[in-house]
C-alpha positions in Angstrom: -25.2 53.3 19.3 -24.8 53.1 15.4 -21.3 50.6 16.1 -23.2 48.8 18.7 -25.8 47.9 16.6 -23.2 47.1 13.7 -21.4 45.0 16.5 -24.6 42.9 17.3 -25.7 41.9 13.7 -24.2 38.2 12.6 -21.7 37.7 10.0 -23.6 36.7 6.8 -22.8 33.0 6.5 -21.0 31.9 3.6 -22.9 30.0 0.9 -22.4 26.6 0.1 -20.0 25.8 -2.6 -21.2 24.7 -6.1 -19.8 21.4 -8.0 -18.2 23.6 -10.5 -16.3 26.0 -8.2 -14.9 22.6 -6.3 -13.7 21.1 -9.7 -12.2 24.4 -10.6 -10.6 25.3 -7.7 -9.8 21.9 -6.1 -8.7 20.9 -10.1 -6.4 23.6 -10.0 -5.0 22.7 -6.8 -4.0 19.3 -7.6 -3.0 20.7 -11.1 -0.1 22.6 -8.6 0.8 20.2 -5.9 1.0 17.1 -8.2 2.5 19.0 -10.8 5.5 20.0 -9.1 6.6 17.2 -7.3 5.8 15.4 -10.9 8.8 17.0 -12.0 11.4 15.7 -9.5 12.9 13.1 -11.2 14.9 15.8 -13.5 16.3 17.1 -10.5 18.0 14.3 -9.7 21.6 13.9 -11.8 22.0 17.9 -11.6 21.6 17.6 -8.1 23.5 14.8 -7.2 26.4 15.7 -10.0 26.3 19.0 -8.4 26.9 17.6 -4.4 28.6 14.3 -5.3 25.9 12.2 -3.9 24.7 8.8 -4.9 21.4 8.1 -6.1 20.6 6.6 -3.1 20.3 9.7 -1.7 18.5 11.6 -3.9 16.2 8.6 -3.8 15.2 8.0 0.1 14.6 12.0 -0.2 11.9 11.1 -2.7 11.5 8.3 -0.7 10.9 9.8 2.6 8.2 12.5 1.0 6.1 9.7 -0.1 5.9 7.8 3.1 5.6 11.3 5.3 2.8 11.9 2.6 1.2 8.7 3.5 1.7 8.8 7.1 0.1 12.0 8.0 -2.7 11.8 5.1 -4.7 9.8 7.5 -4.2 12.6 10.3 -4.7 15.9 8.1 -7.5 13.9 6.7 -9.9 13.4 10.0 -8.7 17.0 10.8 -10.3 18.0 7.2 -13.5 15.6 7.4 -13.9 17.4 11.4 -13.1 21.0 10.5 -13.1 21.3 6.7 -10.6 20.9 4.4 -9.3 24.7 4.1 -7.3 25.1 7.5 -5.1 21.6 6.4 -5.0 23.3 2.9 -3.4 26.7 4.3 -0.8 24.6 6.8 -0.3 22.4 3.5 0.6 25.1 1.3 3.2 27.0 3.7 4.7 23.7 4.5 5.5 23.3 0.5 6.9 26.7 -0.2 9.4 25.7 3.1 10.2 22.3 1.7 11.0 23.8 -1.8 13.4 26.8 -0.3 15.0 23.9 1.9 15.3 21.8 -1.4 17.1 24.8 -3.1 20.0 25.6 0.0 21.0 22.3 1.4 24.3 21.1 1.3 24.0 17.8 2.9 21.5 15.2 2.5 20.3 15.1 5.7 19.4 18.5 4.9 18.0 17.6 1.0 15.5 14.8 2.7 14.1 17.2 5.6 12.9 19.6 2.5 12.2 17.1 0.0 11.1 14.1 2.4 9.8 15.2 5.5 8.2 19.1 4.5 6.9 18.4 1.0 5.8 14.8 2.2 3.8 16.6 5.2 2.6 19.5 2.4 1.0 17.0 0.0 -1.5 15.5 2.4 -2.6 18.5 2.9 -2.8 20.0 -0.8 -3.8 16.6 -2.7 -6.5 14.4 -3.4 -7.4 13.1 -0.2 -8.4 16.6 1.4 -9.9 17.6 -2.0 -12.1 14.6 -2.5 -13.6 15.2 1.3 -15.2 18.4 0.1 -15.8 17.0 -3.4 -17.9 13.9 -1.5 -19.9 16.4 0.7 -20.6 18.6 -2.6 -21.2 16.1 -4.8 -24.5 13.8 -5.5 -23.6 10.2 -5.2 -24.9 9.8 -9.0 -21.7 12.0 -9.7 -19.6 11.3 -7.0 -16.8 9.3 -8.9 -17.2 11.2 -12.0 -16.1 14.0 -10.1 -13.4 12.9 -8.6 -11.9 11.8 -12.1 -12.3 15.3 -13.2 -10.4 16.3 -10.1 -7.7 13.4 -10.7 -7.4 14.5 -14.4 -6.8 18.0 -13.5 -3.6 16.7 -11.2 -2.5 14.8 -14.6 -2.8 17.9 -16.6 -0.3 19.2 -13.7 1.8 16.9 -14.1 2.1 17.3 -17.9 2.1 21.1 -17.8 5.0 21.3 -15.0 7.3 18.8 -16.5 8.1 21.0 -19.6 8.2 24.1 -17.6 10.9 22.2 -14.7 13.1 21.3 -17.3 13.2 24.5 -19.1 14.1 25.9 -15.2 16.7 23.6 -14.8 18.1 24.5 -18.2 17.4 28.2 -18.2 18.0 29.0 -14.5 19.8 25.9 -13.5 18.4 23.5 -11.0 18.5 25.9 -7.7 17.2 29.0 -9.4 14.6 26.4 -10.7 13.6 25.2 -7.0 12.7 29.0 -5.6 10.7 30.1 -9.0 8.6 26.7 -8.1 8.4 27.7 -4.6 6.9 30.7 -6.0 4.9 29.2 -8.1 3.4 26.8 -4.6 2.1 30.4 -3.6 -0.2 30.3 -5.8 -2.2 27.6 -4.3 -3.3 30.2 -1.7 -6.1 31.6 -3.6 -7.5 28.5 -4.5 -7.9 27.2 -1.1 -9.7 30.4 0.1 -12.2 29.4 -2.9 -12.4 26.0 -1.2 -13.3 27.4 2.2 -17.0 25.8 3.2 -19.8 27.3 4.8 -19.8 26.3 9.1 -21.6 22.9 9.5 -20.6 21.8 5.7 -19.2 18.8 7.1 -21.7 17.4 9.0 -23.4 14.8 6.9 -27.2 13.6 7.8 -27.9 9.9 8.7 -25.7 7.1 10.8 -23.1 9.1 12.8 -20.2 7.4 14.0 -17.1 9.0 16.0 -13.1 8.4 14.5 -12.6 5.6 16.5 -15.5 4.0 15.2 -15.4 4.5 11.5 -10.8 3.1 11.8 -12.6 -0.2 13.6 -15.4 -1.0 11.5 -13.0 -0.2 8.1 -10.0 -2.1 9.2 -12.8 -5.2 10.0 -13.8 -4.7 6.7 -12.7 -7.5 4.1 -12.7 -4.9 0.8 -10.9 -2.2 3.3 -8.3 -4.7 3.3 -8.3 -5.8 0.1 -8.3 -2.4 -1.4 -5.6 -1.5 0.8 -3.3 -3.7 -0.4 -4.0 -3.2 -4.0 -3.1 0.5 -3.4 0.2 -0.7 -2.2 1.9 -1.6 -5.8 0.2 1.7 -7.5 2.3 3.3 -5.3 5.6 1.2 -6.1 5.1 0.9 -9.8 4.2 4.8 -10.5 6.9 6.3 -7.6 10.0 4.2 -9.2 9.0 5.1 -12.7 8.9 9.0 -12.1 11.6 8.6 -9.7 14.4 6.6 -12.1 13.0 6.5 -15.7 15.4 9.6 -16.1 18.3 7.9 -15.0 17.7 4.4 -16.7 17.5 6.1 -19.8 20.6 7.7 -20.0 22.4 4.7 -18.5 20.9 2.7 -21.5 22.6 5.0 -23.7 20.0 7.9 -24.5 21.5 10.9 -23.1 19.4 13.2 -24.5 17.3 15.0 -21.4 14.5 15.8 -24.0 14.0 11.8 -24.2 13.0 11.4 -20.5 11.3 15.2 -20.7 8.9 14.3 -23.0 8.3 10.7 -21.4 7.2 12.4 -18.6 5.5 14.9 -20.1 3.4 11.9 -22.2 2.6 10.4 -18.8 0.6 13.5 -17.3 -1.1 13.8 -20.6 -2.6 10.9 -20.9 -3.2 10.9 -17.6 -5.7 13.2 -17.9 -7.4 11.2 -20.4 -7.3 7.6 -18.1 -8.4 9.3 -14.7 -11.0 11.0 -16.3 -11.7 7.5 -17.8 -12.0 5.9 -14.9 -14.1 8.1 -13.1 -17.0 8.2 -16.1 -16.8 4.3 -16.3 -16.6 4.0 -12.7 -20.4 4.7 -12.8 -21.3 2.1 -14.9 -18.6 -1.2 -14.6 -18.4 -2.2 -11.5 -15.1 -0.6 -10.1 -13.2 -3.5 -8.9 -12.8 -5.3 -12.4 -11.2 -1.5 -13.3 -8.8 -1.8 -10.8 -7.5 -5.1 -12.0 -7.8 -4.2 -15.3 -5.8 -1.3 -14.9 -2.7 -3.2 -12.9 -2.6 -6.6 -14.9 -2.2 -4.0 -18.2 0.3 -2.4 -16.1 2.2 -5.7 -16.2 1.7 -6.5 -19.9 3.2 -2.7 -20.7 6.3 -2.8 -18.1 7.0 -6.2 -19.5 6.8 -5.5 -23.3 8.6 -2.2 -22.6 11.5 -4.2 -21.5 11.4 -7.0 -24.1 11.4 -4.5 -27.4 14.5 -2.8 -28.1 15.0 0.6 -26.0 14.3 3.5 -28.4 13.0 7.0 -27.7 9.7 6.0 -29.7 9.5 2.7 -27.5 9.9 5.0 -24.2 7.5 7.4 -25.3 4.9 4.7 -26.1 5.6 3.5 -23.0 5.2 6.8 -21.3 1.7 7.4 -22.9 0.3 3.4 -22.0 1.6 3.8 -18.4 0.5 7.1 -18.2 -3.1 6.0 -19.6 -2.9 3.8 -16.2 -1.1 6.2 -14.2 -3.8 7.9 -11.8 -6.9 5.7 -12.9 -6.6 4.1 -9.9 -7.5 7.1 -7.6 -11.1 7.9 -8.8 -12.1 4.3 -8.2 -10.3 3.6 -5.1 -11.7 6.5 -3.2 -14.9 6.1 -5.2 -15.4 2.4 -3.2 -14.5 3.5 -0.1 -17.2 5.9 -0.3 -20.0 3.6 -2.0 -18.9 1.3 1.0 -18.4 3.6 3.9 -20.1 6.9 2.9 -18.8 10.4 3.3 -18.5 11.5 6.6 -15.0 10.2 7.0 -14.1 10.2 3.2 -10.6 12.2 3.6 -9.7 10.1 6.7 -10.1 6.7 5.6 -9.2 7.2 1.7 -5.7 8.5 3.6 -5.6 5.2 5.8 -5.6 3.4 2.1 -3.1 5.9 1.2 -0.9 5.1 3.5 -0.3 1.8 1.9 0.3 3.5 -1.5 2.6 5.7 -0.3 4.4 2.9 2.0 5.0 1.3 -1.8 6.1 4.5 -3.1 8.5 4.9 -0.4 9.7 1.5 -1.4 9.7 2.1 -5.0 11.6 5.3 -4.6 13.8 4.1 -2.5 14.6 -0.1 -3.3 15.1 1.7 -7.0 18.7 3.8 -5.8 19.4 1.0 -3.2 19.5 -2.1 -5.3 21.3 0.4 -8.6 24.1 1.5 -6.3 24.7 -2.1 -5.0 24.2 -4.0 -8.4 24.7 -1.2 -11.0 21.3 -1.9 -12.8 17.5 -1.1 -12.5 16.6 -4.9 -13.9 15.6 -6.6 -10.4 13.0 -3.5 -9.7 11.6 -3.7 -13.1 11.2 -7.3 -12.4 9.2 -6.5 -8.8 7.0 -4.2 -10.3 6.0 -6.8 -12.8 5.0 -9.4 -10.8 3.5 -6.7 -7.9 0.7 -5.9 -10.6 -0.5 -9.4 -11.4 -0.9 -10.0 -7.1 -2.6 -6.5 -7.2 -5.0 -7.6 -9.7 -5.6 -10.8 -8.5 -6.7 -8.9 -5.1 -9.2 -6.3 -6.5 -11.3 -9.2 -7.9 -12.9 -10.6 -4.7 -13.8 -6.7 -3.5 -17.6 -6.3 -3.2 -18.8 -2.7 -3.8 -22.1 -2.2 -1.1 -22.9 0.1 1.0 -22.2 -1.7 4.5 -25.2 -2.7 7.2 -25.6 -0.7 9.9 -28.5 0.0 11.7 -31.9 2.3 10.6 -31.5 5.3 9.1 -27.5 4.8 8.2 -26.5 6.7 5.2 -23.8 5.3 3.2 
């Protein structure tokens, strides 16, 4: 009678998740997933010296991970902003640990790009911003909204500082496949942070206008600042993909060998990353976000250009390191920020990962025209050049985006 009874009485619900547990745990999240693939680029001369590839290969890997990334973010994102973000973070999370473990045994390249590319690229839509920000959008007040997605953003730039140091210390210490399986052990650690994300049934139901998937992909893609965002997006993802990707490389075909030189570059660029997304998010309240944006990639410009005009020194790089990396991530706060100030929340995840899409399709670009245009002309000059002129269009097209909430009929909630 006694287990009967026990059988009969409901599961206590779970209560809903404060702002500060989200920011912890989806902080520390991002600090994990960002981090580690941050740390790529050193990966690529020991690997390729090691299997006699050409950078081209190691490249459309890195390639191949970015546009998988961007591909299915739109996909895992609708599956998070229908069923909550924790089941895409669990899938996420074993698909990483796999791709790292494939990384670490492949012997062909085929191989390399189905661990690094298609795996990892799958893992990160489901263990990044996108999925993070859907819960952060439903937690959040709108008065806080972007600020706390800086916060988030700035914690995946701490990642990205703290995991450089610690990959090339791997590489150096453990070499570079020894280095792969202590970071797929590492991933495992993202585990308990996504239990902590896990939100109460019926968390992502939001009040007001309700529209279905269909619905919300027409009335965005209609949507003059959907498009205009959308192609700004494009050339973050180029300009920030090729520089993680082949700063490593350029500098030791420029003639500083030293690994610590493109260590601490990269290192410079997640910490002061942390201090531009964060930034961005807190003026992202105030200044309207579109004159941000074009701020950010017309500056981008100015420092890729100046970079290449001054003679190449280790100081120069590392200035260059910390400017860029000032700009690195700024962008995400305020992108997503829009599309919810335009569209609301209820499909945050899905359509901030249809904008993704076009970052990462520029990232898979970057990445990839940076090996294919080296092997063929034996420098890095021409991509330098695109990603140049790519911020001046990007900032040209942020200016005309107009930040309201968009009509729809009584009662809609945007």
């Amino acid at each position: 009678m006694q287990d009967a009874m026990q059988n009969t009485i409901p599961p206590t619900p779970r209560k809903p998740l404060s702002l500060t547990t989200v920011l912890i745990c989806g902080g520390l999240l991002v600090t994990l997933s960002m981090g580690i693939r941050h740390g790529f680029g050193l990966f690529n001369l020991p690997i390729t010296q090691t299997h006699g590839w050409s950078r081209e290969t190691f490249a459309f890997a890195l390639a191949l991970q970015n546009l998988m990334w961007g591909v299915t973010q739109p996909f895992t994102g609708a599956l998070a902003d229908k069923f909550g973000g924790f089941r895409i973070m669990l899938a996420g999370i074993a698909l990483y640990v796999a791709g790292l473990v494939v990384m670490a045994m492949a012997t062909s390249g085929t191989a390399f790009a189905s661990g690094a590319g298609i795996l990892i690229g799958i893992a990160q839509s489901g263990t990044t911003y996108s999925v993070v920000y859907g819960v952060i959008g439903r937690v959040a007040s709108p008065e806080k909204r972007v600020w706390a997605m800086g916060i988030a953003a700035a914690a995946g730039s701490f990642g990205q500082f703290l995991m450089i140091p610690v990959e090339q210390t791997l590489i150096s210490t453990a070499g570079w496949q020894n280095a792969l399986f202590i970071l797929a052990v590492l991933a495992c650690l993202m585990l308990p942070l996504a239990f902590s994300l896990r939100e109460p049934q019926g968390a992502t139901h939001t009040p007001g206008f309700q529209q279905t998937i269909g619905q919300a992909v027409r009335e965005a893609f209609g949507n003059r600042n959907f498009q205009l965002l959308t192609l700004g997006y494009f050339v973050c993802g180029f300009q920030v993909v090729f520089i993680g990707v082949h700063l490593a490389p350029y500098l030791k075909d420029r003639g500083l060998t030293d690994p610590k030189i493109a260590t601490v570059a990269l290192a410079l660029i997640g910490l002061f990353n942390v201090f531009g997304t964060y930034s961005a998010g807190a003026l992202g309240q105030r200044v309207p976000k579109r004159s941000l944006l074009s701020l950010i990639y017309i500056t981008r410009s100015v420092v890729i250009a100046g970079y290449l005009l001054l003679p190449l020194t280790a100081t120069s790089t590392w200035v260059f390191a910390a400017m860029m990396g000032f700009l690195w991530l700024s962008t995400v706060p305020l992108t997503n920020g829009i599309i919810a100030q335009v569209f609301g929340v209820q499909y945050l995840s899905m359509l901030s990962g249809v904008v993704f899409f076009s970052h990462q399709i520029g990232s898979f670009l970057g990445a990839w025209l940076g090996g294919f245009l080296y092997d063929r002309t034996g420098t890095y000059n021409t991509v330098w050049m695109i990603a140049i002129g790519l911020g001046v269009v990007a900032a040209l097209v942020n200016l005309p985006i107009r930040e309201h909430a968009i009509a729809r009929p009584q009662g809609a909630a945007a």
